[in-house]
N, CA and C atoms as an extended XYZ file, in Angstrom:
255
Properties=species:S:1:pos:R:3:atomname:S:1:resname:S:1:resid:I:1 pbc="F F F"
N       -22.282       10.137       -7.913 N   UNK     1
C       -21.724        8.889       -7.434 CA  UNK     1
C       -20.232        8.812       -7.719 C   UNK     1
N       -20.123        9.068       -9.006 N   UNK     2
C       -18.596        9.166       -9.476 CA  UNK     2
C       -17.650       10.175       -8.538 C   UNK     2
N       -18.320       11.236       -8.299 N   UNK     3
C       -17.536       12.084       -6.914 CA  UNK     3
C       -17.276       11.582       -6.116 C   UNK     3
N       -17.990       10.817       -5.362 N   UNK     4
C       -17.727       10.450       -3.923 CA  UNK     4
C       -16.434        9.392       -3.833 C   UNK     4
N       -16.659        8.636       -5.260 N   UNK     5
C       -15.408        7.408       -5.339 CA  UNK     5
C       -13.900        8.180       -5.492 C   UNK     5
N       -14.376        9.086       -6.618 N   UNK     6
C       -12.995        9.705       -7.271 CA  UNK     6
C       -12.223       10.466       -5.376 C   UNK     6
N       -13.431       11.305       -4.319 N   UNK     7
C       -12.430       11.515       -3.764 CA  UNK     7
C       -12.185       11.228       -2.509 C   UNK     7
N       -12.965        9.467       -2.743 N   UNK     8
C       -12.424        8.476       -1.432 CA  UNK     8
C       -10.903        8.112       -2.062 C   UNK     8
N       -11.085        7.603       -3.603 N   UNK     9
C        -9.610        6.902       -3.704 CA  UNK     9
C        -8.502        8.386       -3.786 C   UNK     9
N        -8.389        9.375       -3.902 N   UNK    10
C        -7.768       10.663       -3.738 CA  UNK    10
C        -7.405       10.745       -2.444 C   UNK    10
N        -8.504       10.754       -1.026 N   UNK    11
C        -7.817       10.874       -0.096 CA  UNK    11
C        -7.175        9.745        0.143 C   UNK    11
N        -7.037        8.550       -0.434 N   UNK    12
C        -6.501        7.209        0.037 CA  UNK    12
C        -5.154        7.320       -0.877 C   UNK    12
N        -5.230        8.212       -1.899 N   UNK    13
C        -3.676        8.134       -2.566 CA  UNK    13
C        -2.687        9.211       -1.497 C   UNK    13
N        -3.664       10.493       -1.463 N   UNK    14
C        -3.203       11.485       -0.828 CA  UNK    14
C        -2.083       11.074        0.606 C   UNK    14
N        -2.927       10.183        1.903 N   UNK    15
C        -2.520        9.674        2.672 CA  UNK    15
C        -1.238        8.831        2.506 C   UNK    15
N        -1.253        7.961        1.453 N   UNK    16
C        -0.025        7.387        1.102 CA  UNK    16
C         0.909        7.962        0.814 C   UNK    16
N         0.761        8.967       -0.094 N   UNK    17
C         2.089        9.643       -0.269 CA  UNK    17
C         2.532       10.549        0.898 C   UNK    17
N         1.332       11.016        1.910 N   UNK    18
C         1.569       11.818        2.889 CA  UNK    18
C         2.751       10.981        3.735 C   UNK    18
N         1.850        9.331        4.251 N   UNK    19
C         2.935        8.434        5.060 CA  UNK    19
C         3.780        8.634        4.837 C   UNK    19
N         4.604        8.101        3.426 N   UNK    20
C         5.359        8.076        2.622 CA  UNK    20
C         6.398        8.739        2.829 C   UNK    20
N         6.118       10.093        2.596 N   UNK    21
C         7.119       11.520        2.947 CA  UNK    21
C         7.718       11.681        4.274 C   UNK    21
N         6.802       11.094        5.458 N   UNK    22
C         7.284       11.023        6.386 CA  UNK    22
C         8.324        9.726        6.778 C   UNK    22
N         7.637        9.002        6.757 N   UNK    23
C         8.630        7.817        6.774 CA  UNK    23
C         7.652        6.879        8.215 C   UNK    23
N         6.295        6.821        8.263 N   UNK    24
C         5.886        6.577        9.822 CA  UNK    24
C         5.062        5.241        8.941 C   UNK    24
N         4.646        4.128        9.870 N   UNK    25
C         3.733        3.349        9.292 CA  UNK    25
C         1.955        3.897       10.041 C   UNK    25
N         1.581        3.900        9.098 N   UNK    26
C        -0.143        4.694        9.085 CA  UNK    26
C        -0.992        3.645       10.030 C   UNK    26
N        -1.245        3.539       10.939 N   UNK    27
C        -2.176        2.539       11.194 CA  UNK    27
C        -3.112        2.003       10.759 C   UNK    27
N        -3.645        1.112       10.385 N   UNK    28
C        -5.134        1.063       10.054 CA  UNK    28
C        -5.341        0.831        8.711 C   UNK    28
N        -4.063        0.407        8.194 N   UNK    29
C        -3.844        0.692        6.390 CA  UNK    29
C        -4.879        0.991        6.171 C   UNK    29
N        -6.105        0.621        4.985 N   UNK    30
C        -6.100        1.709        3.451 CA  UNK    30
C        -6.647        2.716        4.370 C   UNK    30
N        -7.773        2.157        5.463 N   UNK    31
C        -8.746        3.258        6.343 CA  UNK    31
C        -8.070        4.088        7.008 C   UNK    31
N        -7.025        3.867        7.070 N   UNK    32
C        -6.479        4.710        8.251 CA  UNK    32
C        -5.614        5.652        7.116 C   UNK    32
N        -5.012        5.424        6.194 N   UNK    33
C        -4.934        6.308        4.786 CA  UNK    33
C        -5.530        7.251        4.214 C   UNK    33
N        -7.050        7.028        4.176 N   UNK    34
C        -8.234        7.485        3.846 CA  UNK    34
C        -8.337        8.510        5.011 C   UNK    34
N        -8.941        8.380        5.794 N   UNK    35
C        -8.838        9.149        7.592 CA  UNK    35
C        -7.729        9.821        7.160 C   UNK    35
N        -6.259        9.729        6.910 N   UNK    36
C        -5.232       10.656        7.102 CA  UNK    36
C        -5.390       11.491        6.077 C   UNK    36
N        -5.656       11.170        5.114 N   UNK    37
C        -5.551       11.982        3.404 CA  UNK    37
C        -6.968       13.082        4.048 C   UNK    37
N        -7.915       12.313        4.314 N   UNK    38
C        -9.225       13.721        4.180 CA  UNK    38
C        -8.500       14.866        5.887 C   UNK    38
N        -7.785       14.375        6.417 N   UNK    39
C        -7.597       15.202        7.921 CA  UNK    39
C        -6.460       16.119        7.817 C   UNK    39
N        -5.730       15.478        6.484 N   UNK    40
C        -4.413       16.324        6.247 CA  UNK    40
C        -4.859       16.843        5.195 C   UNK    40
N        -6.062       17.045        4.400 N   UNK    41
C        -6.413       18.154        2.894 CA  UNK    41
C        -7.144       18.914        3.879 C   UNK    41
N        -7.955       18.979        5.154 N   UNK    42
C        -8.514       20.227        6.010 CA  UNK    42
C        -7.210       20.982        6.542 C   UNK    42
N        -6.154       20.166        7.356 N   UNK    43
C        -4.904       21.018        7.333 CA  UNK    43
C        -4.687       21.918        6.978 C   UNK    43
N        -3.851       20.939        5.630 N   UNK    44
C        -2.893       21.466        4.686 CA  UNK    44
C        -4.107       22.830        3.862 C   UNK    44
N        -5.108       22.669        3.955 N   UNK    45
C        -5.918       23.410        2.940 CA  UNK    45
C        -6.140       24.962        4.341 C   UNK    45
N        -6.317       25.086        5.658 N   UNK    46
C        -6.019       25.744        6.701 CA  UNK    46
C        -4.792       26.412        6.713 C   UNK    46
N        -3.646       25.958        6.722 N   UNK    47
C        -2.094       26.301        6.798 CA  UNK    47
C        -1.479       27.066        5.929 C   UNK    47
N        -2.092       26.024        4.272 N   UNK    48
C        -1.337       26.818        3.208 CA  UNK    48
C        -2.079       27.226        2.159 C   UNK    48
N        -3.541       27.463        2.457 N   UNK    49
C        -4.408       28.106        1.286 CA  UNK    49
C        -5.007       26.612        0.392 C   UNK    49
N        -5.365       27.422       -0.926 N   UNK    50
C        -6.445       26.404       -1.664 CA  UNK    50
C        -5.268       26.586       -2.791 C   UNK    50
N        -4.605       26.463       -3.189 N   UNK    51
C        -4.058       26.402       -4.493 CA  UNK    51
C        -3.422       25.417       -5.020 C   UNK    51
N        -3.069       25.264       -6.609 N   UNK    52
C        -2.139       23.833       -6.979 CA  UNK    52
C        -3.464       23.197       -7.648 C   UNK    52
N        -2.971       21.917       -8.249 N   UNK    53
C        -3.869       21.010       -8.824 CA  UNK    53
C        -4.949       20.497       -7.892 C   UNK    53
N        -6.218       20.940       -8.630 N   UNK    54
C        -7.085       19.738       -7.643 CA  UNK    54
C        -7.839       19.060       -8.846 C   UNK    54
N        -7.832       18.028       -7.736 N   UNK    55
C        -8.796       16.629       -8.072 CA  UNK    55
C        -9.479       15.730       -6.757 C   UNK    55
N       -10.416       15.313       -7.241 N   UNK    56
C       -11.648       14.882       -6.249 CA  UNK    56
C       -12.088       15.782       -5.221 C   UNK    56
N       -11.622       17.272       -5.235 N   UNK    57
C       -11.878       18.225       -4.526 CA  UNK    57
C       -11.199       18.509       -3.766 C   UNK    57
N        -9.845       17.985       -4.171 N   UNK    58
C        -8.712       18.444       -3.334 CA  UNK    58
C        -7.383       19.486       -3.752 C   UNK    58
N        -7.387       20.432       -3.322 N   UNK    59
C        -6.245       21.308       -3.623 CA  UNK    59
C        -4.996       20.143       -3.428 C   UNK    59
N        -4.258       19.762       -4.755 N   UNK    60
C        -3.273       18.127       -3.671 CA  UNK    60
C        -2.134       18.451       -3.456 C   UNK    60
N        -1.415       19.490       -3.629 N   UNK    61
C        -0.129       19.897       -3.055 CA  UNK    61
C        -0.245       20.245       -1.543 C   UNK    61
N        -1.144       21.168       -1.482 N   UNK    62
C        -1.631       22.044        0.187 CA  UNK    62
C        -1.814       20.404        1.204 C   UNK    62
N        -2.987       19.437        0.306 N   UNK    63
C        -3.098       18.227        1.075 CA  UNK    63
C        -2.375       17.279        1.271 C   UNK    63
N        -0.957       17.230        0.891 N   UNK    64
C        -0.093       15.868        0.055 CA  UNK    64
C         0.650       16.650        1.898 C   UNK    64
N         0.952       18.141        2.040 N   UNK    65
C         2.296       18.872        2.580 CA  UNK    65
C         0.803       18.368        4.058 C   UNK    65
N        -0.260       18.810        4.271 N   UNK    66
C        -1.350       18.543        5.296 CA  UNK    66
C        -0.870       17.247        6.306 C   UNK    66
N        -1.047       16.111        5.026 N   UNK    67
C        -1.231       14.643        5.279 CA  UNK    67
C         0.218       14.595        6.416 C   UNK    67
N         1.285       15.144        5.626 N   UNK    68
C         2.699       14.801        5.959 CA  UNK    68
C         2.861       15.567        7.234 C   UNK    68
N         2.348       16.586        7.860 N   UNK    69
C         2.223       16.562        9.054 CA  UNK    69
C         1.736       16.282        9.842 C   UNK    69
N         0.312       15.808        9.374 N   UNK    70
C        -0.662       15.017       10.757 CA  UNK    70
C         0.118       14.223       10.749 C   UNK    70
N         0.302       12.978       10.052 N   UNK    71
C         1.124       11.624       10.236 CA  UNK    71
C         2.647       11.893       10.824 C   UNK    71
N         3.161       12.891       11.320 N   UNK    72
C         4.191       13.232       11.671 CA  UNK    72
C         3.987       13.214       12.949 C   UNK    72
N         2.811       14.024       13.512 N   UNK    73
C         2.073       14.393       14.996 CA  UNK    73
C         1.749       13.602       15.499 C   UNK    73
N         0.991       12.524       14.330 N   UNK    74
C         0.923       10.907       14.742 CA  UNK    74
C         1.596       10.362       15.303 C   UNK    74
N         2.727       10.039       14.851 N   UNK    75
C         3.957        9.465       15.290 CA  UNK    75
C         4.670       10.246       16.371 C   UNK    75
N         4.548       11.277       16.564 N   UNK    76
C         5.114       11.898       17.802 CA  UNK    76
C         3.901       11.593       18.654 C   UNK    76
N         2.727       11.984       19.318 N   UNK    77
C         2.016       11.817       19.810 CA  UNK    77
C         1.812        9.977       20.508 C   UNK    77
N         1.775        8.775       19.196 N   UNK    78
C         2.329        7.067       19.601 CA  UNK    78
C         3.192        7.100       20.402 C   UNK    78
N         4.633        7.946       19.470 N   UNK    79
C         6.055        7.599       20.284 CA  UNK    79
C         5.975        8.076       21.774 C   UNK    79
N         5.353        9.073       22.052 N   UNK    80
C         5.210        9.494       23.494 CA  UNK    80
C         4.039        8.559       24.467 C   UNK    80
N         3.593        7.727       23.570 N   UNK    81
C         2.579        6.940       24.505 CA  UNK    81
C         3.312        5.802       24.766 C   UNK    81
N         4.027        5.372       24.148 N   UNK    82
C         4.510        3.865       24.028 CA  UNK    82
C         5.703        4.010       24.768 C   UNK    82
N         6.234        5.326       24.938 N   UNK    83
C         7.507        5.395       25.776 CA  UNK    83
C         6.907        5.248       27.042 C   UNK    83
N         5.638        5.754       27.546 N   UNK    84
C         5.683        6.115       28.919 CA  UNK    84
C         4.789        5.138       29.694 C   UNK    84
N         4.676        4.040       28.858 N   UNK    85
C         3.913        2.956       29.396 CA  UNK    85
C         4.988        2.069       29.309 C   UNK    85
């Protein structure tokens, strides 16, 4: 039980600092945080290996650098919708 909490609030820190780095607002606050943190630790954990500190089952450097590009793609992907409507 204690797992599952430790690495809901992990991907929900993860995501924040991911936003963060970028500079984009996350939609959907904490959920949409959560959603970004677990989509950017499959990434970042794809891109740049398993290594670095983990906690709640997250390699969190590979996922922190993950987060900060989905939410980047995010925001490119919005900005191109909102321009062309």
């Amino acid at each position: 039980m204690w797992a599952i909490i430790i690495t809901i609030v992990m991907a929900i820190i993860i995501g924040i600092i991911g936003d963060a780095l970028v500079g984009h607002e996350m939609p959907g606050g904490i959920l949409g945080a959560m959603i970004a943190g677990f989509v950017g630790a499959w990434v970042g954990a794809w891109l740049f290996g398993d290594w670095g500190p983990h906690l709640g089952n997250f390699a969190v450097i590979p996922a922190i650098l993950g987060t900060a590009i989905f939410v980047f793609l995010l925001g490119l992907i919005s900005k191109l919708f909102t321009r062309s409507t």
